[in-house]
C-alpha positions in Angstrom: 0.0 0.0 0.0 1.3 3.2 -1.0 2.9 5.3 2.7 4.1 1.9 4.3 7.8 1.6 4.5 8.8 -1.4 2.4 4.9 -2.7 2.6 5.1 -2.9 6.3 2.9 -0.9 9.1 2.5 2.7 8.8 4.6 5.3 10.4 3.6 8.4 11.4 6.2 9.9 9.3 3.9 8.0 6.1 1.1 9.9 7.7 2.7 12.8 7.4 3.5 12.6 4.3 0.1 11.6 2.7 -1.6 14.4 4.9 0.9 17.0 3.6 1.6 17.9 7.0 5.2 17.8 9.3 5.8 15.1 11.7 5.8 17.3 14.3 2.1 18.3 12.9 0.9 14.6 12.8 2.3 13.6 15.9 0.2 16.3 17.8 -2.6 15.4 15.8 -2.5 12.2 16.5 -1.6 12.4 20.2 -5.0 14.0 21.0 -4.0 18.1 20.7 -6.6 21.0 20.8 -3.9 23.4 19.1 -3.8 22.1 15.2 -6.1 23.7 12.8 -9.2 21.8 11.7 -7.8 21.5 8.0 -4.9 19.5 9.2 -6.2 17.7 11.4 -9.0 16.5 9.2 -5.9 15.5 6.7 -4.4 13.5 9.6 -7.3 11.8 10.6 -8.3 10.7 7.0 -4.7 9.7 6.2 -4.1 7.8 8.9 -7.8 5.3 8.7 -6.7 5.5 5.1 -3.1 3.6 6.2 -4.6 1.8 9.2 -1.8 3.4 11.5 -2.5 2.9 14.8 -0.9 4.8 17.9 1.6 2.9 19.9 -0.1 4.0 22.8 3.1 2.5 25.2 5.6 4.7 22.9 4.0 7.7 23.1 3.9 7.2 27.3 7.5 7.4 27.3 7.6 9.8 25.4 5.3 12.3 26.9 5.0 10.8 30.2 1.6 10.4 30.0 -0.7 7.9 30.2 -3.5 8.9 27.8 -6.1 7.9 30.7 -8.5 10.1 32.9 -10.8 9.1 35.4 -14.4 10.1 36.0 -14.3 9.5 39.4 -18.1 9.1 41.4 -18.0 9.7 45.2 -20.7 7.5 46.2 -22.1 4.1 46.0 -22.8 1.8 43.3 -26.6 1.7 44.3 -26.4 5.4 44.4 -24.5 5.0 41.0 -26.6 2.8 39.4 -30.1 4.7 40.7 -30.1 8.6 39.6 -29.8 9.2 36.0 -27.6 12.1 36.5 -24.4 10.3 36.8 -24.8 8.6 33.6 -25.7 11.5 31.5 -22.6 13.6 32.6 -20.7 10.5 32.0 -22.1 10.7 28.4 -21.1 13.8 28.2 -17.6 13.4 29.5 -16.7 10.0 27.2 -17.5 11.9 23.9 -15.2 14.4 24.3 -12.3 12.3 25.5 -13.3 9.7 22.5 -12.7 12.5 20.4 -9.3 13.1 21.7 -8.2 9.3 21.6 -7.6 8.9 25.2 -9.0 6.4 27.8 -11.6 6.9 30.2 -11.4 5.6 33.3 -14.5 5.1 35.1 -14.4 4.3 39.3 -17.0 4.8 41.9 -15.2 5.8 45.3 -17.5 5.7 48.0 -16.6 6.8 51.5 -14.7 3.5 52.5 -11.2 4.3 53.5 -10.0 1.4 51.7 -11.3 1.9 47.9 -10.2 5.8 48.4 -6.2 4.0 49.6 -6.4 2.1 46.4 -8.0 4.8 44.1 -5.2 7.5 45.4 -2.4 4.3 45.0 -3.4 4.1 41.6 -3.7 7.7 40.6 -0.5 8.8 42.0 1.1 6.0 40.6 1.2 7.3 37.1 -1.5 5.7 35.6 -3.9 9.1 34.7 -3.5 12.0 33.6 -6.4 13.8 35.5 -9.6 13.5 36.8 -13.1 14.5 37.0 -14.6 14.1 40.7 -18.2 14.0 40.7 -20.5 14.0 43.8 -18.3 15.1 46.6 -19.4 15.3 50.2 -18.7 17.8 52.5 -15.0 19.3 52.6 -13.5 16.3 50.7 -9.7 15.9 50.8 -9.1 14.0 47.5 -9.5 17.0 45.2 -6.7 18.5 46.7 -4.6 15.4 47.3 -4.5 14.6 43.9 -3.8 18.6 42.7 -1.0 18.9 45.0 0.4 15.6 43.7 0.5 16.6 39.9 -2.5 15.4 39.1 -4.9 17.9 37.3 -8.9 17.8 38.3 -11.5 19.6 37.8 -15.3 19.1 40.2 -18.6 18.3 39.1 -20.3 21.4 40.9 -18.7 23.8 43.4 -16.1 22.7 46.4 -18.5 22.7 49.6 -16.1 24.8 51.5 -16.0 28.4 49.9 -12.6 29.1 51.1 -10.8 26.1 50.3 -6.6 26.9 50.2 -6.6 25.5 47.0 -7.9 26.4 44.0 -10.0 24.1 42.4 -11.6 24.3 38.8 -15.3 23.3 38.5 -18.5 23.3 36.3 -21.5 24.1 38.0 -25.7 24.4 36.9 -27.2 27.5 38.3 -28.3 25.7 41.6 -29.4 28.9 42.9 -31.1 30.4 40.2 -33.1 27.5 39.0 -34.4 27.1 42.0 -35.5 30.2 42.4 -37.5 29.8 39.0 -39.2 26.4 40.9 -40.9 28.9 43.6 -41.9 31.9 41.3 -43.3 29.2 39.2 -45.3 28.0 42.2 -46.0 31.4 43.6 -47.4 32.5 40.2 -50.0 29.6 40.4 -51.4 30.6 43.2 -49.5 28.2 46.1 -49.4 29.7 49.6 -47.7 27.1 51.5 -44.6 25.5 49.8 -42.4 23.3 51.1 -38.9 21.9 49.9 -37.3 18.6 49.8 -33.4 19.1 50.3 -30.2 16.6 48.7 -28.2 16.0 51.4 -26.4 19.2 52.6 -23.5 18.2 53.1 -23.4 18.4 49.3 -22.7 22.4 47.6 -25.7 21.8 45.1 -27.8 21.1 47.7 -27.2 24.1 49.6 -27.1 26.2 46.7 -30.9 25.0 46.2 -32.1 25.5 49.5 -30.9 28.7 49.3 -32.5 29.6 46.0 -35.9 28.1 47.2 -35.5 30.8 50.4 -34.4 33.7 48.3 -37.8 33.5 46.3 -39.6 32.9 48.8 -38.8 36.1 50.3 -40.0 37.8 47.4 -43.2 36.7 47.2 -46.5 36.7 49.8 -46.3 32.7 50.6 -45.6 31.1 53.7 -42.1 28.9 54.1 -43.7 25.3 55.1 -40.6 23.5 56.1 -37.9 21.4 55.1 -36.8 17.6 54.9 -34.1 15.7 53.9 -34.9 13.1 50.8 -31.3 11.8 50.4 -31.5 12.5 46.2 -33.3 9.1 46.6 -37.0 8.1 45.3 -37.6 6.4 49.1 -36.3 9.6 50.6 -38.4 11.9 48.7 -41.4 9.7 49.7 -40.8 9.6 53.4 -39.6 13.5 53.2 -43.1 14.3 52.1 -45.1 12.1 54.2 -43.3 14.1 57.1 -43.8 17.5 55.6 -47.7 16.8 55.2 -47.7 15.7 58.4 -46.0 18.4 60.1 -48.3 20.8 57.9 -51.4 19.0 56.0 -52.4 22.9 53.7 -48.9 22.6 52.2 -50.1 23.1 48.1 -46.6 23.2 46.7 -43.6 21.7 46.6 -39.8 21.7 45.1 -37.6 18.8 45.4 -33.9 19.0 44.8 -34.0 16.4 42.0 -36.4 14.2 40.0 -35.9 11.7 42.3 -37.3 13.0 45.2 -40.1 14.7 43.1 -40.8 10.9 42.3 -41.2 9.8 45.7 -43.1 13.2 46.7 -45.8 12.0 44.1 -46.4 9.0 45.4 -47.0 10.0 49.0 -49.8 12.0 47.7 -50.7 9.5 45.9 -50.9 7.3 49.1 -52.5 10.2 50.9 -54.9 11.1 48.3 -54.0 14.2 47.5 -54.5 15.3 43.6 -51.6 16.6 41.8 -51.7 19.4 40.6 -55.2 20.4 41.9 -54.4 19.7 45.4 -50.6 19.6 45.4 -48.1 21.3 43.0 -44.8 19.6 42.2 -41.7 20.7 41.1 -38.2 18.7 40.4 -35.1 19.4 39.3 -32.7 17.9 36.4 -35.0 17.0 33.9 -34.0 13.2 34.2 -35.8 10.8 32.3 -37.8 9.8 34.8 -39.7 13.4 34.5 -41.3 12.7 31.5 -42.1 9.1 32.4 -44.0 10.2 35.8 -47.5 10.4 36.2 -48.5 12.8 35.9 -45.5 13.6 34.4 -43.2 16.5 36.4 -42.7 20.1 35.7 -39.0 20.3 36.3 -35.7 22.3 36.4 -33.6 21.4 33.6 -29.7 21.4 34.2 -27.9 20.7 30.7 -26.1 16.9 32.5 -24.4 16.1 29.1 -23.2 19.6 28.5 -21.5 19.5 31.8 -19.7 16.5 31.4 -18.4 17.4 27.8 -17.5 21.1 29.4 -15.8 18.7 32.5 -13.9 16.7 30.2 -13.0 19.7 27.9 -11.4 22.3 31.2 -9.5 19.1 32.2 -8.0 18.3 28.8 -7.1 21.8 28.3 -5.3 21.5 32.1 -3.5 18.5 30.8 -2.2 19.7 27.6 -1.3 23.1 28.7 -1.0 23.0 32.3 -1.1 26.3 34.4 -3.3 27.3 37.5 -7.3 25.9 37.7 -9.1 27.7 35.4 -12.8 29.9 36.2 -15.3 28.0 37.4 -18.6 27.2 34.9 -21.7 28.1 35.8 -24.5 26.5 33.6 -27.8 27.8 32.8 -31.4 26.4 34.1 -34.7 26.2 32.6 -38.0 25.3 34.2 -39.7 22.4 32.0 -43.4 22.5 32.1 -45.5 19.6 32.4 -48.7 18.1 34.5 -47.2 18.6 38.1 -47.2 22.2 38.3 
């Protein structure tokens, strides 16, 4: 085949060559680089399917010392994992873009056991990634910064819980705050007078940033504040959060839950208790899972944009890999309130 040295495999000089391009060109092409020009790297790619060359992936390591792997790291456990939809769509998100820059990714849920956190830290300070994405963290969590201050580049799925961490961190982020903020005024506009919220675990920043919307609005607006529970982000924990809130106050009309979820579970306790949704009870979610549209009656939600903020997760660490240099800005998503039968 024409480009193969003496009919054997392909080089990446003969890729080169056939893309018009220098090695120097190819080889950053070819090694997963953001800074080549779409022209040539569209003549790289096409060369090198058309002479089958495949990276030597070991090579290149010595090379570059790097290992072409990230992780997308999931601070909880595998039910958890496996149960909310979220996880899976900024996972989506994240794998496309690393796809695109033929690298690895690494996928690990860490849950708060000391011993998978000794063997996740063994491995990723053994040289065996070159970053990773941390998603789900609880409370003041140490890892971030053990892995920065080892060399190892990451960047958080929503903001570090503790405002005035040391370190910098990088971090993409919905607009906790303001979406739910758009949850009340939505209910206040329809006339609710008593609304109530269902919180995430707040040891956790988005939850937090939630409760604090849903108080903000509140203030601006002539409704009562019916309480609080915790649903644990969790379809049984939403139930049992509003069975206690209806207990506690039976005229609550409206509520927001901190994620589908918990919106789920909050439907079927009225269900349980008779109460009509939306005549008698207005509810509002948040993350426009599938499990919104699925509901019945299918819930009016905030939507946060879960596979845009994996692929912006994956592209701020890439960038940090390639080019190095302190944590970038943080990036703060937009929300939109999704309307459907619960509110």
């Amino acid at each position: 085949m024409a480009g193969r040295n003496g009919g054997g495999a392909p080089t990446l000089e003969s890729v080169a060559r056939r893309a018009g391009v220098s090695r120097a060109t190819a080889g950053r092409v070819l090694s997963g680089s953001t800074t080549v020009g779409p022209q040539a790297r569209e003549a790289v790619l096409r060369a090198a399917a058309e002479l089958r060359y495949v990276t030597n992936r070991a090579a290149r390591s010595l090379m570059t010392r790097r290992s072409d792997s990230i992780a997308f790291v999931v601070a909880e456990s595998e039910d958890r994992f496996f149960a909310d939809p979220y996880f899976s769509q900024v996972l989506h998100g994240a794998h496309a873009v690393v796809a695109q820059h033929d690298m690895q990714l690494v996928f690990t849920v860490v849950s708060r056991d000391d011993t998978e956190r000794q063997r996740f830290e063994r491995f990723a300070l053994g040289g065996h990634l070159d970053g990773a994405i941390l998603v789900s963290l609880h409370g003041d969590d140490p890892l971030p910064r053990r892995l920065q201050d080892a060399g190892v580049p990451v960047v958080l799925s929503g903001r570090p819980f503790a405002h005035e961490s040391r370190t910098p961190l990088t971090y993409v982020d919905a607009d906790n705050v303001g979406g739910a903020m758009a949850a009340v005024r939505l209910l206040a506009q329809q006339g609710r007078r008593r609304i109530a919220t269902i919180t995430g675990p707040l040891d956790m920043a988005a939850s937090v940033d939630r409760v604090d919307g849903f108080r903000a609005e509140l203030a601006a607006h002539d409704v009562v504040d019916a309480g609080s529970a915790d649903g644990d982000f969790s379809i049984v924990g939403g139930r049992r959060a509003m069975l206690d809130l209806l207990a506690a106050d039976p005229a609550i009309d409206g509520v927001f839950a901190a994620n589908d979820l918990m919106a789920a579970g909050a439907l079927q306790a009225a269900r349980e208790l008779g109460r009509r949704v939306p005549e008698d009870l207005a509810v509002v979610g948040f993350d426009d899972s599938a499990i919104a549209a699925s509901a019945q009656p299918a819930l009016t939600t905030v939507r946060q944009p879960m596979v845009e903020m994996g692929r912006t997760l994956a592209t701020l660490l890439l960038d940090q890999i390639t080019h190095g240099g302190e944590p970038q800005a943080p990036v703060i998503l937009p929300t939109e309130i999704v309307r459907r039968d619960s509110a």
